[in-house]
Backbone as a printed PyTorch tensor [residue, N CA C, xyz], in Angstrom:
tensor([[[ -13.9890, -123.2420,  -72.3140],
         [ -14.8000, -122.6820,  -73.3900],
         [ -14.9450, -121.1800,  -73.1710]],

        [[ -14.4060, -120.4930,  -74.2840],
         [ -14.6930, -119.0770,  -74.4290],
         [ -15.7260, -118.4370,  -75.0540]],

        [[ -16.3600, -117.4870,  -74.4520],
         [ -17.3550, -116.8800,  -74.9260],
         [ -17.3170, -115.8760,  -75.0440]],

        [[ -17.9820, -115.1120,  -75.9060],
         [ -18.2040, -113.3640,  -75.6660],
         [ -19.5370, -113.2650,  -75.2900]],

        [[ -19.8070, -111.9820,  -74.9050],
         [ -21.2090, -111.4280,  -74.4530],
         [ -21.6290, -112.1560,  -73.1810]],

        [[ -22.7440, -111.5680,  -72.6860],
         [ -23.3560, -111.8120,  -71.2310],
         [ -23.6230, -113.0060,  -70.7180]],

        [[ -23.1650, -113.7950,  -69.2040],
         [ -23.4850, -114.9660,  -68.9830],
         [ -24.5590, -114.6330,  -67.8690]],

        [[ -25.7770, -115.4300,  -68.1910],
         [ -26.8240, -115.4480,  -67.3290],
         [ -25.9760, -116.1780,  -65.7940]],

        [[ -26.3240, -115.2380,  -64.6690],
         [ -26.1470, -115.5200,  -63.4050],
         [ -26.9720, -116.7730,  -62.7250]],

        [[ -28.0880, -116.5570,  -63.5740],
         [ -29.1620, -117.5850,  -62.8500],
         [ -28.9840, -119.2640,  -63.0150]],

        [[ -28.4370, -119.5310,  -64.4930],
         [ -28.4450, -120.6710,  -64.9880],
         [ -26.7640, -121.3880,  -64.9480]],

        [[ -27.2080, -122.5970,  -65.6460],
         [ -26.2940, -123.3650,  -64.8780],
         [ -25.6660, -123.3030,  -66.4710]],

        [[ -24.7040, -123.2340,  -66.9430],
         [ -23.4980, -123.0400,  -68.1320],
         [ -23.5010, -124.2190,  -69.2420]],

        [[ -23.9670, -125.5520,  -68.6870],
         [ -23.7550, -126.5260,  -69.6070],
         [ -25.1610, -127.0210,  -69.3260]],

        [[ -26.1290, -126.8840,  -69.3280],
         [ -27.9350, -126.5260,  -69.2700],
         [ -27.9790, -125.2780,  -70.4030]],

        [[ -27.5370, -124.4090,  -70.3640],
         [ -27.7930, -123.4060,  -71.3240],
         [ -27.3810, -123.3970,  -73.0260]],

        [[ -25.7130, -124.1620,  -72.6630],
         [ -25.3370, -124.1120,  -73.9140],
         [ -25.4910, -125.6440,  -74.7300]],

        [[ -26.5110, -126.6970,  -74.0770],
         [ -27.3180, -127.6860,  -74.4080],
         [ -27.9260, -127.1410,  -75.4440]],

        [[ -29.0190, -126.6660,  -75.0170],
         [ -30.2660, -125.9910,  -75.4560],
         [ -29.7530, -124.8480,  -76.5360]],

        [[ -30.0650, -124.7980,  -78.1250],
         [ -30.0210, -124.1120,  -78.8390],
         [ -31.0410, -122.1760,  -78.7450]],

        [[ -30.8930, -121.2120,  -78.1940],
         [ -31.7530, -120.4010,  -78.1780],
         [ -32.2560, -119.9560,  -79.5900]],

        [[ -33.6590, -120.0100,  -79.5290],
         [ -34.3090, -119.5830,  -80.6110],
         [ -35.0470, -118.0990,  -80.3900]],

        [[ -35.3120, -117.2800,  -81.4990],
         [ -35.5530, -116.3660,  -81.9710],
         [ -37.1130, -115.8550,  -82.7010]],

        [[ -38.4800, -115.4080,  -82.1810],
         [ -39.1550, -115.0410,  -83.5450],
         [ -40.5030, -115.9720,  -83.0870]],

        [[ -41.0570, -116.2250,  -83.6770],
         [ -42.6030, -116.5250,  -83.2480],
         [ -42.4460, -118.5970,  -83.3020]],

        [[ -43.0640, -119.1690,  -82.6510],
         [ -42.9330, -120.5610,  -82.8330],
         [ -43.3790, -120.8950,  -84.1330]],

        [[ -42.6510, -122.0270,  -84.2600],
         [ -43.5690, -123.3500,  -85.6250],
         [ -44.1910, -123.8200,  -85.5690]],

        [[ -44.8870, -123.9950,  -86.4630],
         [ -46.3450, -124.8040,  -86.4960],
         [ -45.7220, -126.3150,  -86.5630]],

        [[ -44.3850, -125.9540,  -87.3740],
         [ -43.8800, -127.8330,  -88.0230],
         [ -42.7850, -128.1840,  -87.2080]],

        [[ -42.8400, -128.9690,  -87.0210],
         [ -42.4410, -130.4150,  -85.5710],
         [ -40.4600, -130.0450,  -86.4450]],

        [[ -40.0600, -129.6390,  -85.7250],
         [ -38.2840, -129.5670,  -86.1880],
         [ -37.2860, -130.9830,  -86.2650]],

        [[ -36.6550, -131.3100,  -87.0760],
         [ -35.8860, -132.5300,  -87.1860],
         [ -35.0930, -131.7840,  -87.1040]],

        [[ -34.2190, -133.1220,  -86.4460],
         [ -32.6040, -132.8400,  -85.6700],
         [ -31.8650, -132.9460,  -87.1160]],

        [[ -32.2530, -133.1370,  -88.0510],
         [ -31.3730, -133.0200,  -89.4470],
         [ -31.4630, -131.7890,  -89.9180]],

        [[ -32.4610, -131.2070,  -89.9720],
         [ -32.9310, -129.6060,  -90.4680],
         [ -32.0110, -128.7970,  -90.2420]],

        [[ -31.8600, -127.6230,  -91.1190],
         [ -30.9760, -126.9860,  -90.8120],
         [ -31.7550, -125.3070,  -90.0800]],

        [[ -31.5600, -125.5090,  -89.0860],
         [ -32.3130, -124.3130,  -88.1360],
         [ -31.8060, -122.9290,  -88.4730]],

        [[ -30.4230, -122.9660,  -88.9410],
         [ -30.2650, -121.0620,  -89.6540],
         [ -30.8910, -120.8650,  -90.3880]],

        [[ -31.3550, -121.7790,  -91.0650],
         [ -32.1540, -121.3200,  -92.4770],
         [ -33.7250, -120.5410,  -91.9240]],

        [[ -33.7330, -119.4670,  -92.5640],
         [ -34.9500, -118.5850,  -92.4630],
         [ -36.6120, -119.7110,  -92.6710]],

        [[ -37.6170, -119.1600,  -91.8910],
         [ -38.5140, -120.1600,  -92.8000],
         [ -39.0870, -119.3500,  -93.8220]],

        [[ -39.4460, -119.8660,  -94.7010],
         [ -40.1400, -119.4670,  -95.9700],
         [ -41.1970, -118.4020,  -95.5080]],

        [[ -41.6750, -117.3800,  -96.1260],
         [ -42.6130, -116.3060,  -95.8370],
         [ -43.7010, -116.3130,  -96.8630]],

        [[ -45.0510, -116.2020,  -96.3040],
         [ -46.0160, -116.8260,  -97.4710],
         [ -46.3690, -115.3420,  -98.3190]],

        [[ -46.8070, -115.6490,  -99.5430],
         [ -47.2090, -114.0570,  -99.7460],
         [ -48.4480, -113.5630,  -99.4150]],

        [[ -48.9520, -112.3280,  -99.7540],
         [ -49.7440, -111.8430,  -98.9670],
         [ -51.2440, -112.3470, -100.0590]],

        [[ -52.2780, -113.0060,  -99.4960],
         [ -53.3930, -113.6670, -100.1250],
         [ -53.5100, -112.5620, -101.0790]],

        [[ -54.4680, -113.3220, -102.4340],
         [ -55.2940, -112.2630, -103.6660],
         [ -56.3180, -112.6170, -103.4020]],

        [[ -57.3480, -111.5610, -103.0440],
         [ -58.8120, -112.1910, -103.0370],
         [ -59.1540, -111.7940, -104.6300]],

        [[ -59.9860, -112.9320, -105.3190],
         [ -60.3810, -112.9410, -106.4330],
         [ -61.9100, -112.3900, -106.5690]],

        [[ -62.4520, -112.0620, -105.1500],
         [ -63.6660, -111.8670, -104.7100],
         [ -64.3450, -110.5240, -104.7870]],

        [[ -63.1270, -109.9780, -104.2830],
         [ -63.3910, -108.0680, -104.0930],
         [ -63.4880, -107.8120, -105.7730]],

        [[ -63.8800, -107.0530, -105.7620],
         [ -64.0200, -105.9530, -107.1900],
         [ -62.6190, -105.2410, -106.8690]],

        [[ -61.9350, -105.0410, -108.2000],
         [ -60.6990, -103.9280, -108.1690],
         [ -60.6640, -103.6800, -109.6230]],

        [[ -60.2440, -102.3670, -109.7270],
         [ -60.5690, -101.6620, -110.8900],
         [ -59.2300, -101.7030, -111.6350]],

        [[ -59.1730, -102.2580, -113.1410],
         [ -57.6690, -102.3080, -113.6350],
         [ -56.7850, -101.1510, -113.1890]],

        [[ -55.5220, -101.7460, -113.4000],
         [ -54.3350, -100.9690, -113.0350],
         [ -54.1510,  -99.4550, -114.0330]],

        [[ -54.8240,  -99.4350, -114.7620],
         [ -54.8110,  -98.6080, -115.8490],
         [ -55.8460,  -97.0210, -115.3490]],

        [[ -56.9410,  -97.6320, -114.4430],
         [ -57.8080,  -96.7490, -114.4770],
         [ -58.0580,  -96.6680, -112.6390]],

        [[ -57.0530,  -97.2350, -111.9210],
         [ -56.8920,  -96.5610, -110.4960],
         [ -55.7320,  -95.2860, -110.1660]],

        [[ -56.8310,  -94.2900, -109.8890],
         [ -56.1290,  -92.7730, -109.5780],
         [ -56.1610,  -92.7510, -108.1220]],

        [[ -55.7010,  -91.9570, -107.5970],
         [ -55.3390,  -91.5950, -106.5130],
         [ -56.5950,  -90.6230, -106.3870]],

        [[ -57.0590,  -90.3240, -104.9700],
         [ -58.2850,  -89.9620, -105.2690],
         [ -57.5890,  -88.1290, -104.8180]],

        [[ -56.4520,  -87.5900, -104.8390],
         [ -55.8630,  -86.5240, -104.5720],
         [ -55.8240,  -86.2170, -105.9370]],

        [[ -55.6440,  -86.9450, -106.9560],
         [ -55.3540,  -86.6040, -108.6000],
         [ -56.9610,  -86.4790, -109.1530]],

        [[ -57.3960,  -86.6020, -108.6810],
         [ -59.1100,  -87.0130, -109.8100],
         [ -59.5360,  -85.2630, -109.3430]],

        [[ -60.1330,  -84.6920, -110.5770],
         [ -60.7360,  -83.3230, -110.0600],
         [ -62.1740,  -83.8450, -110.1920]],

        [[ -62.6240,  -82.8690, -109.0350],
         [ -64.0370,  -83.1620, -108.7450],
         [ -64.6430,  -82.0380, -108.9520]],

        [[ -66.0380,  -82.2240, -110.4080],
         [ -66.3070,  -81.0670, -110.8120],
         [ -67.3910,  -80.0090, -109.8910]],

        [[ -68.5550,  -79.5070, -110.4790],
         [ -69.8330,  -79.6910, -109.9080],
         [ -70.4770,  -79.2770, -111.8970]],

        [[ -72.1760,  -78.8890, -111.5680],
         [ -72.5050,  -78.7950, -112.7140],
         [ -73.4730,  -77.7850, -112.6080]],

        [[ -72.3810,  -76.7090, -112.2750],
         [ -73.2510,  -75.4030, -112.6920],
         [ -73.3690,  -74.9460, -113.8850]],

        [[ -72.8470,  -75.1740, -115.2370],
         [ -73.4830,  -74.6130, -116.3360],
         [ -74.9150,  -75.8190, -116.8110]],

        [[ -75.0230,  -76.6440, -116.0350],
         [ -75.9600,  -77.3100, -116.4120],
         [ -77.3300,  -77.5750, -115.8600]],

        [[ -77.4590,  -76.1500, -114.9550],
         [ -78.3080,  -75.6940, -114.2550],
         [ -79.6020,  -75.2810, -114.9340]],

        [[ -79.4330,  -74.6870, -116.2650],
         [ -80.5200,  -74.8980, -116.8540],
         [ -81.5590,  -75.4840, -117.3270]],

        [[ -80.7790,  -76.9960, -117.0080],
         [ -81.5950,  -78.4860, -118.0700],
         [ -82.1310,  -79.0230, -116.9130]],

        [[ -83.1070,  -79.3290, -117.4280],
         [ -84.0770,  -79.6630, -116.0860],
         [ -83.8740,  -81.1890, -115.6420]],

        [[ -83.3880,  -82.2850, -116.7360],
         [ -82.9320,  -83.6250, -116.3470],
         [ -81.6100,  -84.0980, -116.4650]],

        [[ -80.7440,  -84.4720, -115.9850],
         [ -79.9050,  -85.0520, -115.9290],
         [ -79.4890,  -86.4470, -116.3580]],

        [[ -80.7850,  -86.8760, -116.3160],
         [ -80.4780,  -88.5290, -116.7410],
         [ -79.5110,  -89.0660, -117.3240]],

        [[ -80.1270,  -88.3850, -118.5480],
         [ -79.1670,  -88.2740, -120.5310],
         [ -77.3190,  -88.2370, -120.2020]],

        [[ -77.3100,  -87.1570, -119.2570],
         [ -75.7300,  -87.1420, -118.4910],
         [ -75.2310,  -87.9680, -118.0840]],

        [[ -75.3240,  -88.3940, -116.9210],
         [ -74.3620,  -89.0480, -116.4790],
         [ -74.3880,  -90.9230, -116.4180]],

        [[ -73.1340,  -90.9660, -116.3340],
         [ -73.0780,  -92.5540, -116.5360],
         [ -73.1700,  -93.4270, -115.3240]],

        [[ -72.3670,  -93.1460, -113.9340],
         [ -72.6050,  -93.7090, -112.9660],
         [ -72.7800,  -92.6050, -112.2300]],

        [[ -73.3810,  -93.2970, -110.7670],
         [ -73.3800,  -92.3250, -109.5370],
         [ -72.2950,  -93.2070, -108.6840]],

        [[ -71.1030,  -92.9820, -108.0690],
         [ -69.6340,  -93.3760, -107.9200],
         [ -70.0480,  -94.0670, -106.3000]],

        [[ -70.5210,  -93.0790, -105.0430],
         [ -70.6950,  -92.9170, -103.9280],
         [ -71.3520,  -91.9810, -103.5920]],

        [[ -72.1670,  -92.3090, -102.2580],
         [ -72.7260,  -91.2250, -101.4550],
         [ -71.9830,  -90.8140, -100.5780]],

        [[ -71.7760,  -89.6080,  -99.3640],
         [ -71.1800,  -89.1880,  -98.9380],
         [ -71.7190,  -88.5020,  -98.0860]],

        [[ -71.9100,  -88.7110,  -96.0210],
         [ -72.5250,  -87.6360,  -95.3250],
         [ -71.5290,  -86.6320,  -95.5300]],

        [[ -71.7950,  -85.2620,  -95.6500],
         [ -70.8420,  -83.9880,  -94.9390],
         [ -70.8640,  -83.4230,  -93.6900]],

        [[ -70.0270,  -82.6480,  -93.4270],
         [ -70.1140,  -82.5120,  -92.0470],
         [ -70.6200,  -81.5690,  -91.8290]],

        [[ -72.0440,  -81.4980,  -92.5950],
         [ -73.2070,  -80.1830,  -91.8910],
         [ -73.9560,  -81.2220,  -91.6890]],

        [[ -74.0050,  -82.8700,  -92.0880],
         [ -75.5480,  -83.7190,  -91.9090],
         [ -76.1640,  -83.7500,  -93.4400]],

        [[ -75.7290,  -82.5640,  -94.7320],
         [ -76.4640,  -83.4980,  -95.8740],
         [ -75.3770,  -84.0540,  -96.1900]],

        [[ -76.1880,  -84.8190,  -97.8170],
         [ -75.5420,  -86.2200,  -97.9090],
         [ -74.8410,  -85.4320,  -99.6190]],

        [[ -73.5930,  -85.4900, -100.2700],
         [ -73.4370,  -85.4260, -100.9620],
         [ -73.0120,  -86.5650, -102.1960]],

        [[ -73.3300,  -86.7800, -103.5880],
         [ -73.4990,  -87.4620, -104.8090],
         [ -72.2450,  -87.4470, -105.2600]],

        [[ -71.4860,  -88.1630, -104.9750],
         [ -70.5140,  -88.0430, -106.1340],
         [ -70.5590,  -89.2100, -107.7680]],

        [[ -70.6180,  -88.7590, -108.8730],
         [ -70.8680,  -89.0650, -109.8990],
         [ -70.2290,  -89.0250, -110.9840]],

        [[ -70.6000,  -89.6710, -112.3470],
         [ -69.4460,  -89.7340, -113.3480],
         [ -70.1660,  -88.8660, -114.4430]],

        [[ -69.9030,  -88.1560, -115.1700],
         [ -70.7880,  -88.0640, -116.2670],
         [ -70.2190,  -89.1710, -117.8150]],

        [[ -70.9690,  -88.7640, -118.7410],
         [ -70.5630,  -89.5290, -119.8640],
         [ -69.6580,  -89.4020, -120.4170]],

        [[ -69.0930,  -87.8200, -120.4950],
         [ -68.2010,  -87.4010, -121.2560],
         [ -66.4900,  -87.8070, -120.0800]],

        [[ -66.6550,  -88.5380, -118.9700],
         [ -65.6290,  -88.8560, -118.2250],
         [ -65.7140,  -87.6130, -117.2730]],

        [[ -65.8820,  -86.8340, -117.0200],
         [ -65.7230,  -86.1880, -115.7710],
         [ -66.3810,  -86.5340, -114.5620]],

        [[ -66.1350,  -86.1140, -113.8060],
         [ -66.3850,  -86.2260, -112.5280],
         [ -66.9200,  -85.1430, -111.5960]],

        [[ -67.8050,  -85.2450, -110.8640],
         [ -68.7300,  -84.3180, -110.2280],
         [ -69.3590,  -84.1170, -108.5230]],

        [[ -69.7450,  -83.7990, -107.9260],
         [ -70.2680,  -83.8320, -106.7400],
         [ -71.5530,  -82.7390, -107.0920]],

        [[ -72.3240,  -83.1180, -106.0780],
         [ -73.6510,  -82.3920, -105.7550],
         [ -74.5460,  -82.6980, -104.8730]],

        [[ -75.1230,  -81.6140, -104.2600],
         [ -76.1800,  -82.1310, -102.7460],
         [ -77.0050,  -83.6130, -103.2730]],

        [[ -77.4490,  -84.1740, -102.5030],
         [ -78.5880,  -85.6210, -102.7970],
         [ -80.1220,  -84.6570, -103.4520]],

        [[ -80.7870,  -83.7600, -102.6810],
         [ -81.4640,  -83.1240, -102.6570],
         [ -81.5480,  -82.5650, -104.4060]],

        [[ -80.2280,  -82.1860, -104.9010],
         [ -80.2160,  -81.4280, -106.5540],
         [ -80.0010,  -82.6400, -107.5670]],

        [[ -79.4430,  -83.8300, -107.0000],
         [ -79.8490,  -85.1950, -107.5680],
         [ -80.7450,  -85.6990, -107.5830]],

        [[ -81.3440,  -85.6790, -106.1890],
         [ -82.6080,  -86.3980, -106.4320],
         [ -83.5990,  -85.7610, -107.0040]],

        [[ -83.5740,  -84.7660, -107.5980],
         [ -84.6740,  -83.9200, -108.5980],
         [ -84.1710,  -83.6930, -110.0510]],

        [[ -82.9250,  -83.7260, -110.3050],
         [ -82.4510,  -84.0310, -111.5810],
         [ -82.1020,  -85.7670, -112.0440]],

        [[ -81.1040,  -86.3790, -111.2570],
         [ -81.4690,  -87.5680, -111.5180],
         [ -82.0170,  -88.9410, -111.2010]],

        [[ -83.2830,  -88.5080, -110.6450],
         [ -83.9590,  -89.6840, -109.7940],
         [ -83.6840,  -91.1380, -110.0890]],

        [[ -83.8420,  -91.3600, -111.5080],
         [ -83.4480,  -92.8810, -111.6290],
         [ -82.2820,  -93.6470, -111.5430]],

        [[ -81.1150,  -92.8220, -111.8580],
         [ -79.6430,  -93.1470, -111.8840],
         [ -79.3570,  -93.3740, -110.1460]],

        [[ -80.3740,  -92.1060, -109.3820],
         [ -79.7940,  -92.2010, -108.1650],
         [ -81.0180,  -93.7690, -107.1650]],

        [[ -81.8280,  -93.7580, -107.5270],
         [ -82.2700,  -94.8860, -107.0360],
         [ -81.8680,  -96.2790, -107.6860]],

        [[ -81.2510,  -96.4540, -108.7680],
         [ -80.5720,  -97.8140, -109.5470],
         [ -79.2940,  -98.0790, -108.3010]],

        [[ -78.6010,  -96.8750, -108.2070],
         [ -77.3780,  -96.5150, -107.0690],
         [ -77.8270,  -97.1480, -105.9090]],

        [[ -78.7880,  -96.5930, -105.4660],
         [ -79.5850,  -97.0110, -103.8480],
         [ -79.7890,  -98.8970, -103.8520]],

        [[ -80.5680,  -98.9290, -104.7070],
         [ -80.9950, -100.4590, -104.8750],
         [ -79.7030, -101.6910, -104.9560]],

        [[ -78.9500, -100.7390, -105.8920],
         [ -77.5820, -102.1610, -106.1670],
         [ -77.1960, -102.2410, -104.6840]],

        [[ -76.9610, -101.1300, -103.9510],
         [ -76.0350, -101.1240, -103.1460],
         [ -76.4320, -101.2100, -101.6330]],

        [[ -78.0260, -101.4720, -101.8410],
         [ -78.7570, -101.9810, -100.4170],
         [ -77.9650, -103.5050, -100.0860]],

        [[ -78.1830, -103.5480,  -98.6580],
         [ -78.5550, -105.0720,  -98.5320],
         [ -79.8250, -105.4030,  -98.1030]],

        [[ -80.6630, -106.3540,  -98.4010],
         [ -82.3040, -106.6380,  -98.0910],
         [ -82.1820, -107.5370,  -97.2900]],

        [[ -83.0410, -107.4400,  -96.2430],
         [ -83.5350, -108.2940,  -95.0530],
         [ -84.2290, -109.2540,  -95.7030]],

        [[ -84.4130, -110.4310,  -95.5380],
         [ -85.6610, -111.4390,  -95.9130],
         [ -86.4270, -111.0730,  -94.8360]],

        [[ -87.5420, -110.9760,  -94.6580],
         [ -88.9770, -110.5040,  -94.1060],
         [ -89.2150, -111.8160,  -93.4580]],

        [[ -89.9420, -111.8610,  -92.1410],
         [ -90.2580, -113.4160,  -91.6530],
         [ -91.7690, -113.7260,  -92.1820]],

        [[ -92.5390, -112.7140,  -92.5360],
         [ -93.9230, -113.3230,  -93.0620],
         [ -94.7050, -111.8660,  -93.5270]],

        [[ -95.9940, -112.1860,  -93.4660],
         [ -96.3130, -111.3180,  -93.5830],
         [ -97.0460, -110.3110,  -92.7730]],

        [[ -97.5560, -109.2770,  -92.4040],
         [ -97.5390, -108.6270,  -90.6400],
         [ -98.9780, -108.2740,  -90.8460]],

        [[ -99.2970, -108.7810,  -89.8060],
         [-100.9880, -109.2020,  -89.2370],
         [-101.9500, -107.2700,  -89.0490]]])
């Protein structure tokens, strides 16, 4: 019997070429001597969680494409409310405050300190806070 490539020194020649060598992570499923072992096994696809929130395919940007405004001509109006539609995320910076990023109505998009939010739009920004707490259940009530 002719072979090409390397013969293990250690093992015994008709012990080795018994034994089929396999390749790749084990099976979970018990192999029949009928099966045909070249065959690849099937590859599962990768799960959909139906669970997560994901935003249609239509209206996910790249967050390098989205311009992020601020709202200095709107420095004059003392409330904000009326403006904007969501508050998107909060955000520490890397001085320690916390910056707002937000939507307005008209579709743009914005940032601003917490501090110039929380005095223009207090309610939008505590609706934000509340959805997005998680609450402890309390064990009673404290003596």
């Amino acid at each position: 019997m002719s072979s090409k490539g390397r013969k293990s020194l250690g093992r015994d020649e008709s012990a080795a070429s018994s034994v089929p060598k396999k390749r790749g992570r084990k099976s979970n499923v018990l192999e029949d001597d009928d099966m045909d072992v070249d065959e690849p096994p099937h590859k599962k696809g990768a799960k959909s969680s139906t669970k997560t929130a994901r935003r249609p395919p239509s209206s996910v940007e790249d967050e390098e494409d989205v311009v992020i405004g601020d709202m200095k001509q709107y420095m004059t109006t003392p409330s904000w409310e009326h403006m904007i539609q969501t508050v998107d995320t909060v955000e520490r910076a890397d001085d320690g405050h916390l910056d707002v990023y937000f939507t307005l109505r008209t579709g743009e998009r914005a940032k601003e300190g917490s501090d110039l939010c929380a005095e223009r739009f207090p309610k939008t920004l505590i609706k934000f806070y509340e959805s997005n707490l998680r609450w402890k259940q309390s064990d009673g009530p404290e003596s």
